[in-house]
C-alpha positions as CSV (number, residue, x, y, z in Angstrom):
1,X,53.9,-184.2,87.8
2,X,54.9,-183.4,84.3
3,X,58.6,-182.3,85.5
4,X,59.0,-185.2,87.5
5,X,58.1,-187.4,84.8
6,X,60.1,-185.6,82.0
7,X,63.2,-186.1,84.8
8,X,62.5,-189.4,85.0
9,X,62.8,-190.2,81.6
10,X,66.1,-188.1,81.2
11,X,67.5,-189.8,83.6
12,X,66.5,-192.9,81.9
13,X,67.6,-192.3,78.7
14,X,71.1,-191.3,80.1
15,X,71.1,-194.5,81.3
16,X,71.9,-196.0,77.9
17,X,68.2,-197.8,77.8
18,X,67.1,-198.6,74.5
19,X,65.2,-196.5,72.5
20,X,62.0,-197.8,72.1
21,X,61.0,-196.6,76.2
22,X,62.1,-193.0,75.2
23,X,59.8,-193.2,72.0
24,X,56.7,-194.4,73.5
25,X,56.8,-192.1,76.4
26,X,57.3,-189.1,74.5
27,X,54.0,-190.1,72.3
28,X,52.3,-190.4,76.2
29,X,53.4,-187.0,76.2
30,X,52.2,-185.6,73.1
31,X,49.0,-187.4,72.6
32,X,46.6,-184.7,74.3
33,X,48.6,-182.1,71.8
34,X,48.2,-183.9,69.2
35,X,44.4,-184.5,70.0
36,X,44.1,-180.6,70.2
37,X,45.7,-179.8,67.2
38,X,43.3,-182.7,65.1
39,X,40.3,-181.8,66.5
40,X,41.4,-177.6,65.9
41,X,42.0,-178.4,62.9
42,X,38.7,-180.5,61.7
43,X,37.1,-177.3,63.4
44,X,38.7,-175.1,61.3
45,X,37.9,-177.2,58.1
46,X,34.5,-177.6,58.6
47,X,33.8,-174.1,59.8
48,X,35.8,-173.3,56.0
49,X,33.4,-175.4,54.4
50,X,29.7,-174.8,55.5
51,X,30.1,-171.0,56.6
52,X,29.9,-170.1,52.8
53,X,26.7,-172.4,52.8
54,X,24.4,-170.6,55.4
55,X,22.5,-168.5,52.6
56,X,22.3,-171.7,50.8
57,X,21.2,-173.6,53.6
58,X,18.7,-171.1,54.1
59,X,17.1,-171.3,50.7
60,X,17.2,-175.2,50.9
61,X,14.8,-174.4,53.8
62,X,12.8,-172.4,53.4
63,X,11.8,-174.1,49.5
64,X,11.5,-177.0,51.5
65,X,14.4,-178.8,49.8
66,X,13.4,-177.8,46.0
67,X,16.3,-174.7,45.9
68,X,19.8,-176.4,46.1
69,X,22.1,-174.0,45.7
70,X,26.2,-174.6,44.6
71,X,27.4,-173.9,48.1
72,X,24.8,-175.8,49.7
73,X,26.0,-178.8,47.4
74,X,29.7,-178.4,48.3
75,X,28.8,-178.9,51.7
76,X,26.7,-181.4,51.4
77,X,29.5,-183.2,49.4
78,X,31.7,-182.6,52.0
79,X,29.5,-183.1,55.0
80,X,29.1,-187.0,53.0
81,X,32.7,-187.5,52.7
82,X,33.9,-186.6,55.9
83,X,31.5,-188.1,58.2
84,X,31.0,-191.7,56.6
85,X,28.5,-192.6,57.7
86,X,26.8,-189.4,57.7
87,X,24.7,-188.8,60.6
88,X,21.7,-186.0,59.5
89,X,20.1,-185.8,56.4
90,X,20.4,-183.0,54.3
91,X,17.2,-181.0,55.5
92,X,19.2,-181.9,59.5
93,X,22.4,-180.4,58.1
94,X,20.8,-177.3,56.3
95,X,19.4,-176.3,59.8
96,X,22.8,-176.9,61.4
97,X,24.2,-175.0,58.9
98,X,22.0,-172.1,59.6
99,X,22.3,-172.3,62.9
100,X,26.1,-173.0,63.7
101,X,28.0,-170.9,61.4
């Protein structure tokens, strides 16, 4: 089905029809790549970003929120920025945290 339509719009284009047809249906095209590569990449970021936090997160729970460590903060920070409006608190993200990464 891809071929066919990628045909179809070479044979279009050859055509001499205007530009505008050959743009939007190459961003049909690349929309479910470009969906990959965003969501890869917010993956990516994230996993960067709360992996170094685990023993943090760990300490936040167990002191039942009284130890806040630096790398526990950064994620936090970062966790807050991201995600407006954030969805778990930070005893909810500590345990994610912990048990995610």
């Amino acid at each position: 089905m891809t071929v066919a339509l990628l045909v179809s719009i070479n044979a279009h284009a050859s055509e001499g029809s205007d530009d505008s047809y050959n743009n939007s249906m190459l961003s049909v095209l690349m929309a479910p790549t470009y969906t990959v590569a965003g969501t890869t990449g917010l993956t990516m970021l994230a996993t960067n970003n709360f992996k170094p936090a685990k023993a943090d997160a760990l300490a936040f729970i167990g002191s039942d929120g009284d130890i806040r460590g630096a790398q526990f903060e950064q994620a936090v920070r970062f966790y807050r920025t991201t995600y407006a409006p954030p969805l778990m608190n930070d005893q909810q993200l500590a345990k994610a945290i912990v048990t995610r990464f």
